[in-house]
HTML snippet that shows the backbone in 3Dmol.js (N, CA, C, O; Angstrom):
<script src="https://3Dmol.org/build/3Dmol-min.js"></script>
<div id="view" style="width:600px;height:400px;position:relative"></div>
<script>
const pdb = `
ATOM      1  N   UNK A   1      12.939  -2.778   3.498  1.00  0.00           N
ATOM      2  CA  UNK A   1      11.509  -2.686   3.727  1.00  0.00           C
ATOM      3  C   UNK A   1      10.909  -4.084   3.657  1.00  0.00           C
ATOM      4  O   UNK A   1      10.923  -4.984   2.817  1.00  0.00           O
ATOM      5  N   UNK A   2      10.321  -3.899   4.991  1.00  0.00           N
ATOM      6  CA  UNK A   2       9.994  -5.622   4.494  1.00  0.00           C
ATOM      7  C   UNK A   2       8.396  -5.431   4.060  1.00  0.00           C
ATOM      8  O   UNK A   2       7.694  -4.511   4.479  1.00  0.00           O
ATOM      9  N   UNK A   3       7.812  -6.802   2.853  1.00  0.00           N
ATOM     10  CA  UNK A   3       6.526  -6.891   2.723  1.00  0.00           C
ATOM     11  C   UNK A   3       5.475  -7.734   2.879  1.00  0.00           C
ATOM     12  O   UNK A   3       5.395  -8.894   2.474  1.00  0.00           O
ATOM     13  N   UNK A   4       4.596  -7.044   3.540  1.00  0.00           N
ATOM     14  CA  UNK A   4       3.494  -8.040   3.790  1.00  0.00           C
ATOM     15  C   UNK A   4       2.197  -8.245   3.367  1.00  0.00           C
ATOM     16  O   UNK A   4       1.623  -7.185   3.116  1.00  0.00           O
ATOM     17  N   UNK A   5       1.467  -9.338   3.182  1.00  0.00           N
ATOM     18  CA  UNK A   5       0.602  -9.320   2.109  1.00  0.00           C
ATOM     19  C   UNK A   5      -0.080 -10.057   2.804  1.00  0.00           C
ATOM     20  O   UNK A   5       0.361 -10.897   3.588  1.00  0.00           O
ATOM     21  N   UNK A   6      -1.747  -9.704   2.484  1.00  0.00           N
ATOM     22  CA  UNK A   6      -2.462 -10.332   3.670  1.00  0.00           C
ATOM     23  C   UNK A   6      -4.441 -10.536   2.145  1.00  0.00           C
ATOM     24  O   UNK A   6      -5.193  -9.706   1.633  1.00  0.00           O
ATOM     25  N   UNK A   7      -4.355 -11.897   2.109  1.00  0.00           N
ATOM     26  CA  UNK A   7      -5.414 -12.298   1.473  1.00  0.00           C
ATOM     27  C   UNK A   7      -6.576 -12.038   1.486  1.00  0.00           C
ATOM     28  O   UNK A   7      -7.216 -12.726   2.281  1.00  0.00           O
ATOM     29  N   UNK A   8      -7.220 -11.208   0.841  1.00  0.00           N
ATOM     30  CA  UNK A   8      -8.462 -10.739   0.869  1.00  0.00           C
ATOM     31  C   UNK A   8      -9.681 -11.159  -0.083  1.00  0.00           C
ATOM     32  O   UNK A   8     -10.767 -10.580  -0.106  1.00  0.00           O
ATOM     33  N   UNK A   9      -9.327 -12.239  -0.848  1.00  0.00           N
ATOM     34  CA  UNK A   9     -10.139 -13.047  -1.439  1.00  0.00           C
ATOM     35  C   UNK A   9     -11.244 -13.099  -0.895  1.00  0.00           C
ATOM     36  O   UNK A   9     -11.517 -12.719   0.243  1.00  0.00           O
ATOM     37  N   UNK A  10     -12.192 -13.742  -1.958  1.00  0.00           N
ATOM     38  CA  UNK A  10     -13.103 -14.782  -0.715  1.00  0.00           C
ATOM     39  C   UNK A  10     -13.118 -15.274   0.449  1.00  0.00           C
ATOM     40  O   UNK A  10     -13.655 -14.875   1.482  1.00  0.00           O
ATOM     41  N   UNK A  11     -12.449 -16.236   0.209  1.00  0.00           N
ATOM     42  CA  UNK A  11     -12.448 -17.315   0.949  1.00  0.00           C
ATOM     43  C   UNK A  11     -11.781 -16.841   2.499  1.00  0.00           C
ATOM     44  O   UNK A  11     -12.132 -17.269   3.598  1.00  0.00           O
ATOM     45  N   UNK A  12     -10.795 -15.901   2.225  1.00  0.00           N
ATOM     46  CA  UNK A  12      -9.691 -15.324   3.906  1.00  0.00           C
ATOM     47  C   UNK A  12     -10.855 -14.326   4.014  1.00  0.00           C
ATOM     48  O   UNK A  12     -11.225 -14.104   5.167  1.00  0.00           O
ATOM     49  N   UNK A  13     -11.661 -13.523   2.781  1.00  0.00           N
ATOM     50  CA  UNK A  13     -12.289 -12.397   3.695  1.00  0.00           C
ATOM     51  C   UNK A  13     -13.292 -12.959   4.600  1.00  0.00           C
ATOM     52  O   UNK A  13     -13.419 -12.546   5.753  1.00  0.00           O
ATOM     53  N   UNK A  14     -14.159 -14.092   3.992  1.00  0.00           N
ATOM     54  CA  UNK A  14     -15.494 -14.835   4.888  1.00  0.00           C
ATOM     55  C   UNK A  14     -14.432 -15.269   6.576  1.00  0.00           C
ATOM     56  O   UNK A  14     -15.047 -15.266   7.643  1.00  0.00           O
ATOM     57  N   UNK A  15     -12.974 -15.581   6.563  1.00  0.00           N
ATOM     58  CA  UNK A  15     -12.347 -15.556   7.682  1.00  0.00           C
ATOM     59  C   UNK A  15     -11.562 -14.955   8.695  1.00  0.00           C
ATOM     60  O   UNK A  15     -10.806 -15.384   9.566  1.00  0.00           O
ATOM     61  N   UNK A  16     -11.997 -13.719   8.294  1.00  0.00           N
ATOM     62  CA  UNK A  16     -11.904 -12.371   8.738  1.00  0.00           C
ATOM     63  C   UNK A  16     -10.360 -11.796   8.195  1.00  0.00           C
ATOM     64  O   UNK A  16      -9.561 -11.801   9.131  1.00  0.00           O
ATOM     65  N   UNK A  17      -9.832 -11.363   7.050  1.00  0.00           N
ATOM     66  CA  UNK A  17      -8.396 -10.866   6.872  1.00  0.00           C
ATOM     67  C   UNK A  17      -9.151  -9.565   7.022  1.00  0.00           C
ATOM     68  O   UNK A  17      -8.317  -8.667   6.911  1.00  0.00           O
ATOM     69  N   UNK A  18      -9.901  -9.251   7.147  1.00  0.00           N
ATOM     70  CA  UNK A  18      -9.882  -7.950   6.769  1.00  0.00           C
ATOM     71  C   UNK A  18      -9.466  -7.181   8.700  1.00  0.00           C
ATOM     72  O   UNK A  18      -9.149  -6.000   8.842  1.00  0.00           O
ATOM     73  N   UNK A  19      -9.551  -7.919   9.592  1.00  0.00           N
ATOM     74  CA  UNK A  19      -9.552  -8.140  10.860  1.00  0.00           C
ATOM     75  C   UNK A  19      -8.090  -8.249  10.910  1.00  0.00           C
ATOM     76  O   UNK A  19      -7.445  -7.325  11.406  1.00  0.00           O
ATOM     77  N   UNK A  20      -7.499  -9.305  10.439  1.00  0.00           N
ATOM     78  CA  UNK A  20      -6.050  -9.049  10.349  1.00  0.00           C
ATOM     79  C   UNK A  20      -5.171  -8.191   9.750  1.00  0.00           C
ATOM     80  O   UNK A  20      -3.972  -8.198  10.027  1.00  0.00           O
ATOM     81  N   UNK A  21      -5.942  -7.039   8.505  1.00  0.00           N
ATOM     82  CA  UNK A  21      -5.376  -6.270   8.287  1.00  0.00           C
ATOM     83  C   UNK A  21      -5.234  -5.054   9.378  1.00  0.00           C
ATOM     84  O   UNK A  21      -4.171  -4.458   9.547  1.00  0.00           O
ATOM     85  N   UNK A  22      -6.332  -4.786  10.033  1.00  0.00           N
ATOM     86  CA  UNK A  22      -6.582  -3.703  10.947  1.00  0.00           C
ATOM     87  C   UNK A  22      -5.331  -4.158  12.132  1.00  0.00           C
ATOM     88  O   UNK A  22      -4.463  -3.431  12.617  1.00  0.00           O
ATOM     89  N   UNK A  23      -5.566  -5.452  12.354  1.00  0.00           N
ATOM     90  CA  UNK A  23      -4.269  -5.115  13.671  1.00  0.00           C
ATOM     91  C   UNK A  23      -3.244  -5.260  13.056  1.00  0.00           C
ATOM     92  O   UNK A  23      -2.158  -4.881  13.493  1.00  0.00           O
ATOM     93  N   UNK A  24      -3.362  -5.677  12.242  1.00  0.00           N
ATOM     94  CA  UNK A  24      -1.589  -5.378  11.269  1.00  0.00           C
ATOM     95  C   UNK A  24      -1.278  -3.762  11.563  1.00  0.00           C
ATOM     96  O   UNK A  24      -0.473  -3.462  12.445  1.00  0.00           O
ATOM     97  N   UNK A  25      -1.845  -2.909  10.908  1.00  0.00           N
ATOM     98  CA  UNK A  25      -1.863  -1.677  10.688  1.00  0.00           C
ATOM     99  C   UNK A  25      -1.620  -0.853  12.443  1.00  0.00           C
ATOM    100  O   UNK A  25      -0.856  -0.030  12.946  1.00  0.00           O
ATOM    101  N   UNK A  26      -2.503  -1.487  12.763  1.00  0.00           N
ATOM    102  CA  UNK A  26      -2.269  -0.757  14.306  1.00  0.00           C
ATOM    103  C   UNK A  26      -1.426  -1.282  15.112  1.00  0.00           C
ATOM    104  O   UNK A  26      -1.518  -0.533  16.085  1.00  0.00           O
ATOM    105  N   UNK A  27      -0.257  -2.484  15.503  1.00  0.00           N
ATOM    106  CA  UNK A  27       0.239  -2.418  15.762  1.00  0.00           C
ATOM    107  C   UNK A  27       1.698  -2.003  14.960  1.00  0.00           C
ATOM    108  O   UNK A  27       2.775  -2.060  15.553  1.00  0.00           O
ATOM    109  N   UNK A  28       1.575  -1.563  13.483  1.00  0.00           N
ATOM    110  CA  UNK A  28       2.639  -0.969  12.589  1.00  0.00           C
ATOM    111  C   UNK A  28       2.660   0.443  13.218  1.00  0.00           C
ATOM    112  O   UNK A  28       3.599   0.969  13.816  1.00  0.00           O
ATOM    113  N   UNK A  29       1.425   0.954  12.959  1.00  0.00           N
ATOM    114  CA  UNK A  29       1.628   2.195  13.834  1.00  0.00           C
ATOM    115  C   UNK A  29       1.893   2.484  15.314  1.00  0.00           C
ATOM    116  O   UNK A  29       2.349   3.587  15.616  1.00  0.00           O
ATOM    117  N   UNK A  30       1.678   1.709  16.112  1.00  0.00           N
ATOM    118  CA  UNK A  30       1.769   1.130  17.534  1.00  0.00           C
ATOM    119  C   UNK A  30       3.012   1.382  17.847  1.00  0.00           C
ATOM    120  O   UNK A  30       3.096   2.079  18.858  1.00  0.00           O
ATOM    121  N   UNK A  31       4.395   0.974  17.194  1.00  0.00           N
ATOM    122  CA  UNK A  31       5.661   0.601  16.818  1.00  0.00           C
ATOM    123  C   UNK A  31       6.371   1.295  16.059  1.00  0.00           C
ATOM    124  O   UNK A  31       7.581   1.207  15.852  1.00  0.00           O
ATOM    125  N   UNK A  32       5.288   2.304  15.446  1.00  0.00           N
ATOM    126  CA  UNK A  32       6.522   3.349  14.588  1.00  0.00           C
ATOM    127  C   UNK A  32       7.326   2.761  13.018  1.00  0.00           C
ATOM    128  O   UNK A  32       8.364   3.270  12.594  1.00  0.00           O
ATOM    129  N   UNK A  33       6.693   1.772  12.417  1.00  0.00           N
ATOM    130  CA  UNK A  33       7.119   1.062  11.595  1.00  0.00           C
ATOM    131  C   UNK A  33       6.714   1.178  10.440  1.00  0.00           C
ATOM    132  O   UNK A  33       6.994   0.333   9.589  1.00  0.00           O
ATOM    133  N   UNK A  34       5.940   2.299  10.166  1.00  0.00           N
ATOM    134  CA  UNK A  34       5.129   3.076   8.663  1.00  0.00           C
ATOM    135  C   UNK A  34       6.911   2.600   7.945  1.00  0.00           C
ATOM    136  O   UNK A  34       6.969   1.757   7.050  1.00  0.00           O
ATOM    137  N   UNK A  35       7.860   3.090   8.345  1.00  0.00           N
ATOM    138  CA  UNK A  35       9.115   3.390   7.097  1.00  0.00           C
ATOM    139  C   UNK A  35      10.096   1.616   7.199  1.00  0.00           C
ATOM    140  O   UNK A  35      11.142   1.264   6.654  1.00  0.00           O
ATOM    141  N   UNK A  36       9.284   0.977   8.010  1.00  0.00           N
ATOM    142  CA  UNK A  36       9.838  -0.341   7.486  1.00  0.00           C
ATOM    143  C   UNK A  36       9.018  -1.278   7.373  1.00  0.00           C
ATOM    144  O   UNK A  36       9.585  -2.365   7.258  1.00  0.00           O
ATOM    145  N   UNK A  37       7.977  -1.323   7.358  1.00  0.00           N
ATOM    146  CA  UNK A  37       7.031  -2.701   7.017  1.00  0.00           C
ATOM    147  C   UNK A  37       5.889  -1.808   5.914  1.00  0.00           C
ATOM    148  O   UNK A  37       5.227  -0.826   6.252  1.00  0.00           O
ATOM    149  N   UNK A  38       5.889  -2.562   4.336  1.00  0.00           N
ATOM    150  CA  UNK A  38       5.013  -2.462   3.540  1.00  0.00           C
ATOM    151  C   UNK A  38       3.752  -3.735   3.626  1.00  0.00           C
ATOM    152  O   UNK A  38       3.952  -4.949   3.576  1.00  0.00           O
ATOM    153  N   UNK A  39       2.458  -3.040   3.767  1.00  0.00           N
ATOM    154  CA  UNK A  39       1.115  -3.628   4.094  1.00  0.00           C
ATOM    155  C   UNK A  39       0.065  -3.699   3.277  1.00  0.00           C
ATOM    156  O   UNK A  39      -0.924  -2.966   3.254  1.00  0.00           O
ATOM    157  N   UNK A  40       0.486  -5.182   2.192  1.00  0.00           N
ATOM    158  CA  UNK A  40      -0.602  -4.838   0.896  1.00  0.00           C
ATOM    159  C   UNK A  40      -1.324  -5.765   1.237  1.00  0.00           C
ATOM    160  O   UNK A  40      -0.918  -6.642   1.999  1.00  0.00           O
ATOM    161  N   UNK A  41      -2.719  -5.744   0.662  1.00  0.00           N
ATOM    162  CA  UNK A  41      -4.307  -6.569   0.461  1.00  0.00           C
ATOM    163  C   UNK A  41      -3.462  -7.412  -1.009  1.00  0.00           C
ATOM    164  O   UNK A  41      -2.674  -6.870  -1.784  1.00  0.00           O
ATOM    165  N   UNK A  42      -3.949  -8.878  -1.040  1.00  0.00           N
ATOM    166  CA  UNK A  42      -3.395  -9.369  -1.994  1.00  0.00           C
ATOM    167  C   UNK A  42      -4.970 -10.508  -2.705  1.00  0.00           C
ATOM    168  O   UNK A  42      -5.588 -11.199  -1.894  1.00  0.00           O
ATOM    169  N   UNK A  43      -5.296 -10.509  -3.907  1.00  0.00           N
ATOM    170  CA  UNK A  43      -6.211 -11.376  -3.855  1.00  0.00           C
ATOM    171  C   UNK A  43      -5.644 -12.937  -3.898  1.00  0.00           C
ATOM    172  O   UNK A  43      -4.481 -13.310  -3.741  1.00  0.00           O
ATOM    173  N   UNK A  44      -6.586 -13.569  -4.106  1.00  0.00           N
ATOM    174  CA  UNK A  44      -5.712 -15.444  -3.564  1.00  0.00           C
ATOM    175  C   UNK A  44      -4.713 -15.508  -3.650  1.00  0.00           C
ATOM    176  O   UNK A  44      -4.126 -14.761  -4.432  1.00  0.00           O
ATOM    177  N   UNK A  45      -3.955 -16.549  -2.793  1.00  0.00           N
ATOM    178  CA  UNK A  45      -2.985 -16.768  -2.854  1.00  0.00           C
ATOM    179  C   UNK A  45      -2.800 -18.096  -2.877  1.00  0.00           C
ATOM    180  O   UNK A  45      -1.761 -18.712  -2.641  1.00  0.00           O
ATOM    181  N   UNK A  46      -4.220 -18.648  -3.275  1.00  0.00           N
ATOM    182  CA  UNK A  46      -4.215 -20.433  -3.203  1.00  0.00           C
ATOM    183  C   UNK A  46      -4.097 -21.109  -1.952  1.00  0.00           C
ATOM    184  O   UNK A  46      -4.706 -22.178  -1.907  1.00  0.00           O
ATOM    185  N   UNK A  47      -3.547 -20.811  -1.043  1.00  0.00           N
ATOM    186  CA  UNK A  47      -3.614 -21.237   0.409  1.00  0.00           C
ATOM    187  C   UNK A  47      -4.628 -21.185   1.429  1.00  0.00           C
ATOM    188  O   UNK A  47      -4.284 -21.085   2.607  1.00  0.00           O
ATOM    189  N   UNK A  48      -5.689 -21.235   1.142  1.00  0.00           N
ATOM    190  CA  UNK A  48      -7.236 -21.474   1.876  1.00  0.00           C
ATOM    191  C   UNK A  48      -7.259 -22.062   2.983  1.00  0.00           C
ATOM    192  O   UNK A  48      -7.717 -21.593   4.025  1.00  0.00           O
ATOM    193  N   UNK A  49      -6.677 -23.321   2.808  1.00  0.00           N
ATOM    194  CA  UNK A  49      -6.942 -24.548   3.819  1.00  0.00           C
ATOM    195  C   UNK A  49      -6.225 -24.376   5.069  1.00  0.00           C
ATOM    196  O   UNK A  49      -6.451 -24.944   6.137  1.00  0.00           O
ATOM    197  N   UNK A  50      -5.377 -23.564   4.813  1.00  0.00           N
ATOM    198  CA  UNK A  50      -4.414 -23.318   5.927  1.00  0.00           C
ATOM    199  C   UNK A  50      -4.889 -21.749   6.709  1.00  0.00           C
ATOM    200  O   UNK A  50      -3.963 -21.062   7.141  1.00  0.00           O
ATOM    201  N   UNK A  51      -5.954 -21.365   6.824  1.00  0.00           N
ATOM    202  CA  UNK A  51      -6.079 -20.151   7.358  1.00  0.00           C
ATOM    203  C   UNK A  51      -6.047 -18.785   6.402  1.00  0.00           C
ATOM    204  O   UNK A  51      -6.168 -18.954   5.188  1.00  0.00           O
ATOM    205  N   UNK A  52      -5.901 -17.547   6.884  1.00  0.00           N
ATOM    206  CA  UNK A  52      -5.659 -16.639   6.182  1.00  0.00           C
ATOM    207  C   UNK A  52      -4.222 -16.576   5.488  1.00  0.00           C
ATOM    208  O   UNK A  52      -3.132 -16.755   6.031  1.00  0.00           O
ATOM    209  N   UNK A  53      -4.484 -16.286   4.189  1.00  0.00           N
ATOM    210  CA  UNK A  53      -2.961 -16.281   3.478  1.00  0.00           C
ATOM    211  C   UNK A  53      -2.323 -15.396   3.828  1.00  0.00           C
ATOM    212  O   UNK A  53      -2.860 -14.520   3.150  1.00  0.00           O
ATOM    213  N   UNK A  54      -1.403 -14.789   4.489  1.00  0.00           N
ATOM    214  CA  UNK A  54      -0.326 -14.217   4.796  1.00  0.00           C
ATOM    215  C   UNK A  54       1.092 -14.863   3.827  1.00  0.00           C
ATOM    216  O   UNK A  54       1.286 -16.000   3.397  1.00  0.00           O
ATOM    217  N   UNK A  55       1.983 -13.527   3.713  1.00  0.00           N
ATOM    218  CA  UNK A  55       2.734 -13.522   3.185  1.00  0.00           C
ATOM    219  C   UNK A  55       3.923 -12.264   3.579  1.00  0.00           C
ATOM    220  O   UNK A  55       3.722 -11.050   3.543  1.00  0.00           O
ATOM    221  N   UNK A  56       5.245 -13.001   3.970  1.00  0.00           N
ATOM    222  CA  UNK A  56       6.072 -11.355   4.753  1.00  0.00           C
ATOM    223  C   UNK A  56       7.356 -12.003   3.798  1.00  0.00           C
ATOM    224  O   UNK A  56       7.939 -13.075   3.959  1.00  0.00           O
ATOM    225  N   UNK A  57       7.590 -10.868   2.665  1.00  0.00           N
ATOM    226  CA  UNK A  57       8.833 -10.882   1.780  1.00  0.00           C
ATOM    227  C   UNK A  57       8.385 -12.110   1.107  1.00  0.00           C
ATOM    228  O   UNK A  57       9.385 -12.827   1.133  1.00  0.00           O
ATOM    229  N   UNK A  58       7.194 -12.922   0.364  1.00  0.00           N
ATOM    230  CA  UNK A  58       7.571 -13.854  -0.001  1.00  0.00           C
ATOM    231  C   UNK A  58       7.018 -15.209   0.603  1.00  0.00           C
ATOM    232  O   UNK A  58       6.256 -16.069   0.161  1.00  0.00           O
ATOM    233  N   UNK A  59       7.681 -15.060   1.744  1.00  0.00           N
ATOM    234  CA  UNK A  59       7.405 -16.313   2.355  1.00  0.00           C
ATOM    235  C   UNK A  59       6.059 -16.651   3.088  1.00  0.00           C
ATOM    236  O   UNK A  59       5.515 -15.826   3.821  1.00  0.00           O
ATOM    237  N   UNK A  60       5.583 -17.815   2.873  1.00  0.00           N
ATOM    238  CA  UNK A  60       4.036 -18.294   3.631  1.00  0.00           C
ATOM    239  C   UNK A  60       3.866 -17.776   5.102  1.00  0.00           C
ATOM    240  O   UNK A  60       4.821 -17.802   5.878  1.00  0.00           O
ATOM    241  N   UNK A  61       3.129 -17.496   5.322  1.00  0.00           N
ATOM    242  CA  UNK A  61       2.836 -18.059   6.908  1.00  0.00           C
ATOM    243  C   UNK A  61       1.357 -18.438   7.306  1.00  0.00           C
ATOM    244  O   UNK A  61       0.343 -17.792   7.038  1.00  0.00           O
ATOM    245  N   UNK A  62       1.438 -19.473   7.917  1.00  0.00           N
ATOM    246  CA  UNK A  62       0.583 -20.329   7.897  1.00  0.00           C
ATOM    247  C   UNK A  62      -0.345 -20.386   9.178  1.00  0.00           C
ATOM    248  O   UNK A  62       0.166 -20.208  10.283  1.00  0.00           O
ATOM    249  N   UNK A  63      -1.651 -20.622   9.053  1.00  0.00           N
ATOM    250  CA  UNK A  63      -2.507 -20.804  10.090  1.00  0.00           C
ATOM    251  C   UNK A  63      -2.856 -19.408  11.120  1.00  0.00           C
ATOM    252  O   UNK A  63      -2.783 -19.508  12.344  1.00  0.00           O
ATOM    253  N   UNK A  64      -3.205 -18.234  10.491  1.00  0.00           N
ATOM    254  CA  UNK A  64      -3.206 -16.223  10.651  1.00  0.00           C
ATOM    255  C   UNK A  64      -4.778 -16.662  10.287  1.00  0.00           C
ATOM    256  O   UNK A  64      -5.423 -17.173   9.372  1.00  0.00           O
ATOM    257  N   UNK A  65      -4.987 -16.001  11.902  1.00  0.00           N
ATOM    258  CA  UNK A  65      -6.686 -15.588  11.989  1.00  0.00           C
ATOM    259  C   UNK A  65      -6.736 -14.412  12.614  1.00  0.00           C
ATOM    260  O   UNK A  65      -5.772 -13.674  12.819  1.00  0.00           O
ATOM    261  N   UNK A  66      -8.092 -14.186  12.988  1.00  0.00           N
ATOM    262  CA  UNK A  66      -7.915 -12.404  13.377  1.00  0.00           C
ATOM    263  C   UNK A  66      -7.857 -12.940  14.862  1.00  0.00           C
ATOM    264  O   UNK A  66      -6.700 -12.705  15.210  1.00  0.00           O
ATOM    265  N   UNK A  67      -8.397 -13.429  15.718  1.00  0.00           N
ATOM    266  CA  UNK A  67      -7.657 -13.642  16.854  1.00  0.00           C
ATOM    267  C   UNK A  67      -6.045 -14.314  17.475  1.00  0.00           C
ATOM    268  O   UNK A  67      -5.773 -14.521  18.657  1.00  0.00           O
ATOM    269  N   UNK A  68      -5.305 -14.511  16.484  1.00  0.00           N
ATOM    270  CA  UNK A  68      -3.944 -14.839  16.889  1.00  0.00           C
ATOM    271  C   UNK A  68      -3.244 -14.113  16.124  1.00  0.00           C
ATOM    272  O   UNK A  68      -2.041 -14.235  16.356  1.00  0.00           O
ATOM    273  N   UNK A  69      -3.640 -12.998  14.832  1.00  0.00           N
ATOM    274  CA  UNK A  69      -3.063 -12.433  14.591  1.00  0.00           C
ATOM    275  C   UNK A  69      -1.827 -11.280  14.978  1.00  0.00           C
ATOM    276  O   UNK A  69      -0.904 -10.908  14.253  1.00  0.00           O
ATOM    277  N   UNK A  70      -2.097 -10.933  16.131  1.00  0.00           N
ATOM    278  CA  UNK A  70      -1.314 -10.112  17.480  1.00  0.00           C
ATOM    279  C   UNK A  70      -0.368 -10.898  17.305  1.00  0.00           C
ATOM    280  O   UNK A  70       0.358 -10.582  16.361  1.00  0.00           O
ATOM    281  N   UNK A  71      -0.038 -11.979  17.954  1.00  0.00           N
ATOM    282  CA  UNK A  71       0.518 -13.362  18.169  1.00  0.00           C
ATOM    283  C   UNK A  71       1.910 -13.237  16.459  1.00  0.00           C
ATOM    284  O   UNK A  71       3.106 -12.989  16.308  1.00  0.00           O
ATOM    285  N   UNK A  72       0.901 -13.538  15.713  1.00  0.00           N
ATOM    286  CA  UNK A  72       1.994 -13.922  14.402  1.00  0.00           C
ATOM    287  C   UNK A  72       2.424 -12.411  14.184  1.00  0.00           C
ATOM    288  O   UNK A  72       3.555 -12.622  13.746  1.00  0.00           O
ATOM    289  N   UNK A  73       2.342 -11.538  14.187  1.00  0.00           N
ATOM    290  CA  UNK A  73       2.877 -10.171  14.215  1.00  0.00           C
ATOM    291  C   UNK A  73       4.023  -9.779  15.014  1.00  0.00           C
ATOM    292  O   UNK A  73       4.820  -8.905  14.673  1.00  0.00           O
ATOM    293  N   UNK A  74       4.085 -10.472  16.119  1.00  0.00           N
ATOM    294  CA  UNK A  74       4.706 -10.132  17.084  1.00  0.00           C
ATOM    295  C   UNK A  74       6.081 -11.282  16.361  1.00  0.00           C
ATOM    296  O   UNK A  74       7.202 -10.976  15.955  1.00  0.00           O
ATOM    297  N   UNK A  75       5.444 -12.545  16.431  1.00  0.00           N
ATOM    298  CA  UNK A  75       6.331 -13.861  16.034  1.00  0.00           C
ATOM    299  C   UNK A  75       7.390 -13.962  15.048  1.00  0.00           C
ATOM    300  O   UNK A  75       8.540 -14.400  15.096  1.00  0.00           O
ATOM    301  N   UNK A  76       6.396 -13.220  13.779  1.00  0.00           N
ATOM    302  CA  UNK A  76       6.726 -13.574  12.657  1.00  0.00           C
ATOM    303  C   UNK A  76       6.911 -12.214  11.718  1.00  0.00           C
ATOM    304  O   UNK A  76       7.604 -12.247  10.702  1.00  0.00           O
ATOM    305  N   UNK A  77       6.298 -11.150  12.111  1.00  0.00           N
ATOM    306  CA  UNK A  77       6.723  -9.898  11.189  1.00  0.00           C
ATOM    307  C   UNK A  77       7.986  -9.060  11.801  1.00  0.00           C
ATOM    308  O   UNK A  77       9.028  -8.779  11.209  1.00  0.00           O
ATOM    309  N   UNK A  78       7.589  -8.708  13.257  1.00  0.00           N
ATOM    310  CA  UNK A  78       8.452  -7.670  14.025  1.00  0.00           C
ATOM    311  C   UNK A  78       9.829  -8.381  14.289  1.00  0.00           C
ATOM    312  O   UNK A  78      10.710  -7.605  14.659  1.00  0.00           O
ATOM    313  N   UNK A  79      10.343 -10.257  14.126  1.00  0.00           N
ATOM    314  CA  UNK A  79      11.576  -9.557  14.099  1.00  0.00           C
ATOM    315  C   UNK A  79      12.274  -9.999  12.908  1.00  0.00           C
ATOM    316  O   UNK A  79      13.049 -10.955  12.939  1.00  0.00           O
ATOM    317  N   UNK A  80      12.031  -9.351  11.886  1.00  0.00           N
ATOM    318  CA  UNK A  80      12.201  -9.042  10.645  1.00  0.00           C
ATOM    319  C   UNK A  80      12.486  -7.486  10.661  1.00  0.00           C
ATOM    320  O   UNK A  80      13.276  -7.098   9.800  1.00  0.00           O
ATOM    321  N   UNK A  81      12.054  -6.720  11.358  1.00  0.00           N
ATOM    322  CA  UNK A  81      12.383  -5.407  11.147  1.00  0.00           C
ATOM    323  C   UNK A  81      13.320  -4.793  12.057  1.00  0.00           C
ATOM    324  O   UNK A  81      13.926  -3.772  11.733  1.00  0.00           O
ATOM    325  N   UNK A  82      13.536  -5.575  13.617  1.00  0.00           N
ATOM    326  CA  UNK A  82      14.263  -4.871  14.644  1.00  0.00           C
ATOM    327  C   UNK A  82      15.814  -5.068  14.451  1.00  0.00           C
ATOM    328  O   UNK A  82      16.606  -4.541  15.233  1.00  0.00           O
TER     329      UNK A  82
END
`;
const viewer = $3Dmol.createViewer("view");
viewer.addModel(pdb, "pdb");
viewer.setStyle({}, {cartoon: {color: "spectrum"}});
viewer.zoomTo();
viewer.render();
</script>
């Protein structure tokens, strides 16, 4: 199961995560992936400067806004699960 964690602080919510959670979610469901990708709200993660904090198993990913979010989903979550 892989996990993903998406910053909802301050600072990522004033930059829309909450936008990146929604297409997170809809293209999880999009894809059939409820039983392999876990999708938590995380508060800071100290990484501000770099965009919305994202996080898949752990690892950073860097520079996740709600318009390229599609983009890093596709990039950086889905092939982790295929």
């Amino acid at each position: 199961m892989v996990e993903v964690c998406v910053c909802v602080g301050s600072s990522c919510h004033m930059k829309g995560s909450y936008q990146v959670i929604k297409t997170f979610q809809e293209l999880i469901k999009k894809l059939s992936l409820e039983d392999k990708i876990t999708l938590k709200a995380a508060f800071c993660m100290g990484r501000c400067v770099n965009g919305i904090a994202v996080s898949v198993d752990g690892e950073p990913i860097d520079h996740v806004g709600f318009i390229n979010a599609e983009q890093v989903f596709y990039d950086q979550i889905y092939p982790k699960v295929r």
